[in-house]
C-alpha positions in Angstrom: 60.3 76.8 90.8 60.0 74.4 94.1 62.3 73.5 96.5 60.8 70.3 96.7 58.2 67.9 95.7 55.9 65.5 97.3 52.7 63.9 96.6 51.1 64.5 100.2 52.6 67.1 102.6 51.5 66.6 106.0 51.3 69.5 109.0 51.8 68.0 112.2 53.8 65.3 113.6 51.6 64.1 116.5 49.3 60.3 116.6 47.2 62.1 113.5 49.5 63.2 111.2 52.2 60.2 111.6 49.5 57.5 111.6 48.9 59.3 107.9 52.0 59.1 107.1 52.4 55.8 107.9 49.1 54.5 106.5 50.2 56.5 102.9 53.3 55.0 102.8 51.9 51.9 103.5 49.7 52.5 100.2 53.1 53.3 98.4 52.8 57.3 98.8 55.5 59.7 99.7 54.8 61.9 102.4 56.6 64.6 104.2 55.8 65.5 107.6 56.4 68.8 109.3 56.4 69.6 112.8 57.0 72.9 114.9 58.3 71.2 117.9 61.8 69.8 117.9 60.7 66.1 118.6 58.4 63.5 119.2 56.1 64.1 122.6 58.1 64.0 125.5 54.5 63.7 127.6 52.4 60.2 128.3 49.2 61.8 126.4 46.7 60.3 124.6 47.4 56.7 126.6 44.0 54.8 125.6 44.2 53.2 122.2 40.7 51.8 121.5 40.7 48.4 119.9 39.4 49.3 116.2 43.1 52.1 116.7 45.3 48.5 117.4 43.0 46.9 114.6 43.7 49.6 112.4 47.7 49.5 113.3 47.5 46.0 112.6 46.7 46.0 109.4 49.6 48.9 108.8 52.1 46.5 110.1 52.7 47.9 113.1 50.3 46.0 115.7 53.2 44.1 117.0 55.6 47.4 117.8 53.2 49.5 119.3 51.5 46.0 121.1 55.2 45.6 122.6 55.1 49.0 124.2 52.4 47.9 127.0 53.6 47.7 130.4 52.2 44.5 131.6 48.3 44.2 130.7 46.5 47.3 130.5 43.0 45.8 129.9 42.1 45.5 133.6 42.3 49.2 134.2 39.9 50.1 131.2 37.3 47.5 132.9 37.8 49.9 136.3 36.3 52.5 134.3 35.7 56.0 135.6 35.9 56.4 139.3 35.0 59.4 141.7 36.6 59.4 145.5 37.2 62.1 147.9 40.6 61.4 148.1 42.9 58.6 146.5 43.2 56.8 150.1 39.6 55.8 150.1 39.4 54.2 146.9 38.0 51.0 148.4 34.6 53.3 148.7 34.9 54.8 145.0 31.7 55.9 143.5 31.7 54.0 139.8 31.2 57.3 137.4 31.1 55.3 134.1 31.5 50.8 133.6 32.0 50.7 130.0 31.7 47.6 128.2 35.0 46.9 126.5 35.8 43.7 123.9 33.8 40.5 126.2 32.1 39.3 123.0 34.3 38.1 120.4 34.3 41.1 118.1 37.9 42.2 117.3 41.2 40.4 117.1 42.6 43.3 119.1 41.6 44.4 122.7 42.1 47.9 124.0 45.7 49.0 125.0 46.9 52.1 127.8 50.4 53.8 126.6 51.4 57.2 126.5 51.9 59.1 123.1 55.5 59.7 124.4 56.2 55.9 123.5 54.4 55.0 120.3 54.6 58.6 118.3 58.5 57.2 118.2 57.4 53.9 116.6 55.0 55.6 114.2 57.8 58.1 113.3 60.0 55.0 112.5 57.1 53.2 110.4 56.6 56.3 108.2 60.4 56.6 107.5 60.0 53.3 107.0 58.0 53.3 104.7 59.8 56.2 102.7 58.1 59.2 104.5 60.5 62.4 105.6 59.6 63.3 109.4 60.8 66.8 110.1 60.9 68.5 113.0 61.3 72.1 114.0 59.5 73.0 110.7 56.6 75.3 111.1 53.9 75.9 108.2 54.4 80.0 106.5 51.5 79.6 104.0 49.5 77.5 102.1 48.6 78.4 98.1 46.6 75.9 96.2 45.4 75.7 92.8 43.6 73.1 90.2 46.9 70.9 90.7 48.4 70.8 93.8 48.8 72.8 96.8 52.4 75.1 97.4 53.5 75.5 100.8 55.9 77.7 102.8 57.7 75.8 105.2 60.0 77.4 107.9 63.4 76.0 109.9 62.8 76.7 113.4 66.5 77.5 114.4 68.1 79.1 110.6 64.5 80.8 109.5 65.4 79.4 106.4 61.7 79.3 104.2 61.0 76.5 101.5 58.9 76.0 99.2 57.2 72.2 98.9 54.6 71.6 96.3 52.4 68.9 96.7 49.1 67.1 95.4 47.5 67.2 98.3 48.2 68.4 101.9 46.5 66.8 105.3 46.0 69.3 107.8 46.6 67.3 111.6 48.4 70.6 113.7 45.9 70.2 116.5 43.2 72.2 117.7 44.7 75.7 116.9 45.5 74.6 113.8 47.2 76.7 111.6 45.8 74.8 108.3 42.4 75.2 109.4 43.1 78.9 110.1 44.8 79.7 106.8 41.9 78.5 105.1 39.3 80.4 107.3 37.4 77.1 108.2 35.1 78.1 111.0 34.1 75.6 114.1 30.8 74.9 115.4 30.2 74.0 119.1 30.3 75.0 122.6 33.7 76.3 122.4 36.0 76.2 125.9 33.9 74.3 128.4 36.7 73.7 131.3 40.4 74.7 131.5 42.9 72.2 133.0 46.6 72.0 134.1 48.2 68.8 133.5 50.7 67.9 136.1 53.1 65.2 135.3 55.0 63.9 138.6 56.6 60.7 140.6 55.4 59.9 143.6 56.2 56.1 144.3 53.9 55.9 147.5 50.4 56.2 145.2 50.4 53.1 143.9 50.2 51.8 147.6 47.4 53.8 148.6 45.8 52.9 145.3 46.0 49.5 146.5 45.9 48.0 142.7 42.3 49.1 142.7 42.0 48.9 138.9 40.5 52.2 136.8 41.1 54.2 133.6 40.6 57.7 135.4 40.1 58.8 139.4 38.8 62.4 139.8 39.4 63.3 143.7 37.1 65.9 144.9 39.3 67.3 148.3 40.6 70.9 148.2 37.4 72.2 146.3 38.8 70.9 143.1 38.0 68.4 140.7 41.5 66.6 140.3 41.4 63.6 137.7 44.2 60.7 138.2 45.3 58.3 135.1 47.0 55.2 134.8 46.7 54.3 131.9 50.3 54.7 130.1 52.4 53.6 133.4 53.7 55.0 136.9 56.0 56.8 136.2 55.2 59.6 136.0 51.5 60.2 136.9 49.1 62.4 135.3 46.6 64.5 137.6 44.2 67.0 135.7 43.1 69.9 138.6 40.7 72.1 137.0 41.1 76.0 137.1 38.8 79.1 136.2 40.0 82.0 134.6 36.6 83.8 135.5 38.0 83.6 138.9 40.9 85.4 138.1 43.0 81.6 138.4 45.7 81.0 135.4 48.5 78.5 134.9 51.1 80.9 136.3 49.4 80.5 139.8 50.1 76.8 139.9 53.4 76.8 141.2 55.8 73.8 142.0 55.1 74.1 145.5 51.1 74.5 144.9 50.8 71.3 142.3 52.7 69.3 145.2 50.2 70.2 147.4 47.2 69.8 145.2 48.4 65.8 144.7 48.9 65.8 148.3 45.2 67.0 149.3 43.7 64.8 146.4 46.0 61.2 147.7 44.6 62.1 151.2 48.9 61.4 152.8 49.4 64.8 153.6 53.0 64.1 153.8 53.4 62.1 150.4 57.2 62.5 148.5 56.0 64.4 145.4 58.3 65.3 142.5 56.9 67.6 139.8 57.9 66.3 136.6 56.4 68.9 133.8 53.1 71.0 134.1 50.7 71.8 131.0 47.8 73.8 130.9 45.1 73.1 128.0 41.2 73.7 127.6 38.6 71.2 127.1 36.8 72.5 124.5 33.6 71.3 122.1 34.1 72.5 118.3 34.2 70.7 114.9 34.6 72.3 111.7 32.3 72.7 109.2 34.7 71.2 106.6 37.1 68.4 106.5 37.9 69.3 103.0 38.8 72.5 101.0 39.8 71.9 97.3 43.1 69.8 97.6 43.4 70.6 101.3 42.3 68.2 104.8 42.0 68.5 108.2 42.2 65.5 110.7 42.6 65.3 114.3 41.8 68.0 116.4 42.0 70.2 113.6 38.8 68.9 112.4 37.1 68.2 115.5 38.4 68.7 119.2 36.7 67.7 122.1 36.8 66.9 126.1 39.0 63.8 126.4 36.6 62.4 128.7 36.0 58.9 126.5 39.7 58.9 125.4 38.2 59.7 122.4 40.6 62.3 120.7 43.6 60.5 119.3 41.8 57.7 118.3 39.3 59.6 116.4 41.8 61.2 114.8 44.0 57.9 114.1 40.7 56.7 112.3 40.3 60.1 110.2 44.0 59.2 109.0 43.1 55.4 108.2 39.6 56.7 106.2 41.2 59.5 104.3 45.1 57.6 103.5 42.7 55.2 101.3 41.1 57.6 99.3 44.0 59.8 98.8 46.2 56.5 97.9 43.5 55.4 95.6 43.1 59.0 93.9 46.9 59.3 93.2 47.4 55.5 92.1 44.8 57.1 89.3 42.2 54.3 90.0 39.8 56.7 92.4 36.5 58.7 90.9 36.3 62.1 91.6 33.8 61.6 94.2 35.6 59.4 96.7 37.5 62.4 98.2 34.3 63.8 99.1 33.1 61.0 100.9 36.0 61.6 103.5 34.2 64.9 105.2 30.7 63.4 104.7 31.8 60.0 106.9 34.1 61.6 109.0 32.2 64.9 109.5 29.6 62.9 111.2 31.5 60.7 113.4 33.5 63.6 114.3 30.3 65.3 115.6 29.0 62.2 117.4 32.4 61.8 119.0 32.3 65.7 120.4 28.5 65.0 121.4 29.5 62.2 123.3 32.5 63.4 124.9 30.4 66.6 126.0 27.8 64.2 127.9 30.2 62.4 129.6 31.9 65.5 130.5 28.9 66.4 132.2 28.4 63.2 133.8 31.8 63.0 135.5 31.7 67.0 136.4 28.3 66.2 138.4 25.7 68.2 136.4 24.5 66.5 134.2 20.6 65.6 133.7 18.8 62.7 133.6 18.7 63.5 130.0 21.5 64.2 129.0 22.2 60.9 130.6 19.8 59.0 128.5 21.9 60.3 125.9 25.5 58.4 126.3 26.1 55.9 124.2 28.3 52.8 125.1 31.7 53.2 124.4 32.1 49.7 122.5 29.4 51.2 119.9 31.5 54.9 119.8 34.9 52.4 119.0 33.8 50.1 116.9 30.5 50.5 116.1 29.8 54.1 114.4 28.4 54.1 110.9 29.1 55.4 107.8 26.6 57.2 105.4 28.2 58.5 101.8 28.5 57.6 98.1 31.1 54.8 98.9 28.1 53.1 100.9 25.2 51.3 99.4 23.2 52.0 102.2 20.3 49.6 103.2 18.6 51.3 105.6 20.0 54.8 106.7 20.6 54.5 110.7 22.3 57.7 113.0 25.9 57.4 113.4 26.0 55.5 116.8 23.1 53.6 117.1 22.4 51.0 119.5 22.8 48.0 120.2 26.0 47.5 118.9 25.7 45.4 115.4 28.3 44.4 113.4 26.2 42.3 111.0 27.4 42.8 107.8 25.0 46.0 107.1 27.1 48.5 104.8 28.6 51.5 106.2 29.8 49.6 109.5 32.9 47.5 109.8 33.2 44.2 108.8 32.4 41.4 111.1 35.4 39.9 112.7 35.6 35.9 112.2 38.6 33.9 112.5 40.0 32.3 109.9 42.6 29.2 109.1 45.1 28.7 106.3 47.6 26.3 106.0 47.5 26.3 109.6 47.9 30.3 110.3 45.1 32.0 112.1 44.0 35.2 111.3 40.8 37.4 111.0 38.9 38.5 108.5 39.6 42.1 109.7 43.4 41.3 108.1 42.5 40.6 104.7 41.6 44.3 103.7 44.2 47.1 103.2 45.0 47.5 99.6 42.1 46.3 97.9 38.2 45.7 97.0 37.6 42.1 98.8 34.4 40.2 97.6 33.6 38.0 100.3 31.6 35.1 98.9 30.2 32.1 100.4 29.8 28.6 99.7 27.3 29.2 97.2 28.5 31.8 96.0 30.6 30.7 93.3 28.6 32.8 90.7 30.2 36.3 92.2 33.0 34.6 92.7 33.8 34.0 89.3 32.3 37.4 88.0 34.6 39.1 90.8 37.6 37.3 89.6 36.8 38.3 85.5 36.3 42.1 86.7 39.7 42.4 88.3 41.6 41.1 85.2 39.5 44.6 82.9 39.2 47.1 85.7 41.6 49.6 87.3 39.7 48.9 90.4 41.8 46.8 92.7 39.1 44.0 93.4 40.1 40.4 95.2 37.8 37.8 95.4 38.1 35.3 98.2 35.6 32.6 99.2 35.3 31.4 102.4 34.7 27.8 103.2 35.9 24.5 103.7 37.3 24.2 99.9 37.6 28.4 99.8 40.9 30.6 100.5 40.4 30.4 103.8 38.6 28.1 106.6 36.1 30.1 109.0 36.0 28.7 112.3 32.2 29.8 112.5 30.6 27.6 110.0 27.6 30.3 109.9 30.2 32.8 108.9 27.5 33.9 105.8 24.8 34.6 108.5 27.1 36.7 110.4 27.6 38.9 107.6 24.0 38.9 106.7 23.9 37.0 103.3 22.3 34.3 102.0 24.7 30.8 101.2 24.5 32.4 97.8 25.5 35.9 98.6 28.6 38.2 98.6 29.7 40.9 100.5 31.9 44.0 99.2 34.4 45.0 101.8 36.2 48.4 101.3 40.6 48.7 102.0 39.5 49.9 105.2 37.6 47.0 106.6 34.2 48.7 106.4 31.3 47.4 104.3 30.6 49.2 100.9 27.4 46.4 99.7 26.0 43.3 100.0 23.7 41.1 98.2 21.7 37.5 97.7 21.5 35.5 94.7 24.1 35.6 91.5 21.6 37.2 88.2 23.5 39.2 86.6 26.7 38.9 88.8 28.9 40.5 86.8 27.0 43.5 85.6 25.8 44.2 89.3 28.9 44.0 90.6 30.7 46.5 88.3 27.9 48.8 89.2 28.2 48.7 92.4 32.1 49.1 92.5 31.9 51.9 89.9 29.7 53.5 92.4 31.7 53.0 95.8 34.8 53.7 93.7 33.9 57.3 93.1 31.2 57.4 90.5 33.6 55.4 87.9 31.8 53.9 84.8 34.0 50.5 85.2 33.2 49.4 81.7 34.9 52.3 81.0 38.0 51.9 82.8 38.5 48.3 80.8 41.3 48.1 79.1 
């Protein structure tokens, strides 16, 4: 009746939908991944990867491959931040648009990282074969059909036309912003729709980095020639990126910018009217403001721009969309392994929904900041960027939520409170060092101090009746592992007699003091975060 069968099919082949891929097969789920365009990107896009995206990459096994990619160190041009200049040649006087604060507290293992898509969409394509995935290109998506048991698709061969069928459990929905998913299910967007419309103009020119003078910065916008023209340098040199803006209302479209006109617009923007420019490939795109009002329909996701699109000032995009992948691969792992409650699906739209929204709010203010109209309002209104990466919260049924905070809310605290990520403290065994970020992937993990031996033990009797994958590990001079802060409990906000519940993807799901009842609270609370489960139920 089907041509083929898969447990997840997955539309789109970009940072979204390979990162799911690989993050699925990591869980020991088949995926196949289809792709309209005949490769992986040929373009340096997306080149900021946040340090919770190398965090997350990490813990897929991939941290060293995609860490190996950098040219030289990166992490001085995210502390240039955003920079504003008249032209390149005076970037000695640059006005400082946006400082963000980056990792200088000791908060991850991993540290922000610039490289273009071009480079580590080949690595994650490898991973997910890898890891048993099928990466196809020049496949586009017919139609989509689902039902109380899985979801039928019509795939189609680019160069033969030839149409099969692929029936799966589930299907993830991460085509980008025109997404034909989200279309075929007639999911509608809320927002400010097309704010700005850009050409991206990829090009050699060996003499900028000279006038640059190694002035360190994640973007330059030049303002010469009556244009906006933004400058990265993130993913390398070669080529460049510059962003001129254009306006349609004016009558302007892509077909105006010309070889000979982009030359010149990188010429008046450097300031060296007589600068060897070589135009490499042009793009036009729009910077647009939308999220949809569902991340889930029936069997069906969307990730990525598909769910929530926004102007890449931040650098916010891809890695959003990485993180959608790493929250839903869990759930959808857990759900086909048979060990999942029916609700924890659900809890993927109301946890990334939100941060989705946040991430588009945020991207629109500084949007306005860095276009020069923004208020002192809407000013007041920009959170830090260390809080959007690695400090947004989640609110859902897989949370036992202490006290209900907004979705970036400052300071930045990672403290232990459920619905944030776990606190990062280095560990020792045997010698190795590692973080407690790297012992959650596949698994529950009951943190539990040195007092906590009580949990401990009722942790350890749960996992040997439950379907619930549930690890306990105690942290301490005679534990698993050796913290090398001795206040590691207070970090996490426990008592010495306490216990933390960490979910597989490194975010906090409950915490508590004292051991009454250890057992019977604790298969409570995991029934709960697990998706409503009765536990005692689940025994075997």
């Amino acid at each position: 009746m089907y041509d083929e069968n898969v447990p997840v099919l997955i539309v789109g082949a970009g940072p979204v939908g390979l990162s799911t891929a690989v993050f699925l097969g990591r869980h020991g789920i088949r995926t196949l991944v289809v792709e309209k365009r005949g490769e992986t990107s040929m373009l340096p896009r997306a080149p900021g990867l946040q340090a919770r995206t190398m965090e997350i990459f990490r813990a897929a096994g991939l941290g060293k491959e995609v860490r190996a990619l950098e040219i030289g160190d990166s992490h001085p041009f995210f502390e240039g931040g955003i920079l504003r200049v008249n032209t390149f040649s005076e970037i000695a006087d640059a006005e400082v648009l946006e400082a963000p604060s980056l990792d200088g507290v000791a908060i991850s293992p991993e540290r922000v990282m610039g490289c273009g898509q071009d480079r580590y969409e080949v690595v994650l394509a490898d991973k997910a074969r890898e890891y048993g995935g099928q990466v196809r290109f020049a496949t586009r998506l017919r139609a989509i059909e689902q039902d109380d048991d899985g979801v039928t698709a019509q795939v189609e061969d680019v160069a033969s036309g030839t149409v099969t069928t692929v029936r799966a459990q589930y299907l993830v929905g991460a085509d980008g912003a025109s997404s034909s998913v989200r279309n075929i299910l007639g999911v509608s967007r809320t927002g400010l729709g097309t704010v700005f419309n850009a050409l991206s103009i990829y090009f050699r020119a060996p003499e900028l980095e000279e006038i640059l003078a190694d002035r360190p910065f994640i973007l330059c916008y030049a303002t010469a020639g009556g244009t906006m023209t933004g400058l990265s340098r993130l993913h390398g040199r070669d080529p460049w990126l510059a962003a001129p803006i254009y306006h349609p209302d004016k009558g302007e479209s892509p077909a105006d910018f010309t070889d000979e006109r982009c030359v010149e617009i990188v010429r008046t923007a450097s300031g060296k009217p007589d600068m060897h420019v070589e135009i490499m490939a042009k793009v036009p795109w729009e910077g647009a403001q939308l999220v949809a009002e569902r991340f889930r329909v029936g069997r069906v996701f969307l990730a990525g721009d598909a769910a929530h699109v926004h102007p890449p000032a931040g650098g916010f995009g891809a890695n959003t969309g990485i993180h959608d992948a790493h929250n839903l691969a869990w759930k959808l792992a857990a759900t086909l392994h048979g060990w999942a409650g029916p609700e924890l699906l659900d809890t993927y739209h109301d946890e990334r929904h939100a941060v989705g929204a946040a991430m588009a709010q945020q991207a629109m203010v500084r949007n306005r900041i860095r276009h020069g109209y923004a208020t002192e309002d809407v000013r007041n209104e920009m959170v830090d960027d260390i809080i959007i990466t690695l400090g947004y919260r989640y609110r859902s049924q897989a949370v036992v939520t202490e006290t209900p905070r907004p979705t970036l809310t400052a300071p930045l605290e990672l403290t232990g409170e459920p619905g944030t990520r776990a606190p990062h403290v280095w560990l020792e065994r045997d010698g190795e060092r590692l973080s407690t970020i790297d012992l959650f992937w596949d698994s529950y993990v009951l943190l539990t101090g040195p007092d906590g031996g009580a949990w401990h033990e009722a942790a350890a009797k749960l996992a040997e009746h439950t379907d619930v994958p549930l690890r306990a590990v105690r942290l301490g001079a005679e534990g698993d592992y050796v913290p090398q802060d001795d206040d590691w409990a207070a970090t996490f906000g426990i008592a010495r007699d306490g216990a933390v519940l960490v979910r597989p993807d490194a975010f906090v799901a409950w915490r508590g003091d004292g051991a009454a009842d250890a057992e019977q609270v604790l298969a409570e609370v995991l029934g709960r975060v697990a998706g409503g489960l009765s536990v005692t139920a689940a025994a075997r």
